[in-house]
C-alpha positions in Angstrom: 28.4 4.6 -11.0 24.6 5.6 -11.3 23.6 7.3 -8.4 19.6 7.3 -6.8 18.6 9.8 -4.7 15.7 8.5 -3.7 13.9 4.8 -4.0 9.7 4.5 -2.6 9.9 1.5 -1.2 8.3 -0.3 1.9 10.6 0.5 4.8 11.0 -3.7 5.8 11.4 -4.3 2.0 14.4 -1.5 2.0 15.7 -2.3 5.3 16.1 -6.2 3.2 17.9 -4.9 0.4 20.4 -2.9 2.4 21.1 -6.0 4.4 21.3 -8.7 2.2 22.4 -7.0 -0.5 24.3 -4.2 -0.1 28.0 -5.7 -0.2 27.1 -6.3 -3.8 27.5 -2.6 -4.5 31.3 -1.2 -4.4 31.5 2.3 -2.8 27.8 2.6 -1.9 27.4 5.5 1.1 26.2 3.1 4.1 23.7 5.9 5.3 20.5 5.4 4.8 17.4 7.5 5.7 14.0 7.1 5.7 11.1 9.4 5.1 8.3 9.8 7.7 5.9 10.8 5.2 3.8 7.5 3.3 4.2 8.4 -0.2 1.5 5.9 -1.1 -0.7 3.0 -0.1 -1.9 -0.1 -1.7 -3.9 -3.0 -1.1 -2.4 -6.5 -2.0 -4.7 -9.1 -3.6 -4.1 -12.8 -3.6 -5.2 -14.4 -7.0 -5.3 -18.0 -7.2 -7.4 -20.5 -9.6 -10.3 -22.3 -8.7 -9.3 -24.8 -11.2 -6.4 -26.1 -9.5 -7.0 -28.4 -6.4 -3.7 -27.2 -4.3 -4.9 -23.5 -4.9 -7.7 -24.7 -1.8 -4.7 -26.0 0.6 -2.3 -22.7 -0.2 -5.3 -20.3 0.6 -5.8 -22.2 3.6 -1.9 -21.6 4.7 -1.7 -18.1 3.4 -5.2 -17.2 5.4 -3.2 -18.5 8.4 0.4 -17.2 8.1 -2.6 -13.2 7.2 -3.7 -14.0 10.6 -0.5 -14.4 12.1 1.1 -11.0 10.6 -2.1 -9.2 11.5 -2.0 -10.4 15.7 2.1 -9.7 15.5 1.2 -6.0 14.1 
């Protein structure tokens, strides 16, 4: 078994791994910590064509699930 010491990850992204899929791994420690400390962050971008006609519609719905997130944070 290859063991990892440590994994940067987004803490929701590692919290998601751990609990959807960590009854895939046999004999995997169930303690998990986190660091305090923000390695590293980095803007996301949303790239889309202009040349396709649903591209308008999806940046319309992902502009309004951005909104949501941000007044729920």
């Amino acid at each position: 078994m290859n063991l990892v010491d440590i994994i940067p990850l987004a803490r929701k992204n590692g919290l998601f791994i751990i609990n959807n899929e960590i009854d895939l791994i046999e004999g995997l420690n169930d303690t998990f910590t986190f660091q305090p400390k923000v390695l590293a962050k980095h803007k996301l971008y949303l790239l889309l064509s202009k040349k396709n006609k649903k591209n308008k519609d999806i940046i319309k719905l992902f502009n309004k699930g951005l909104k949501l997130v941000k007044k729920l944070n």
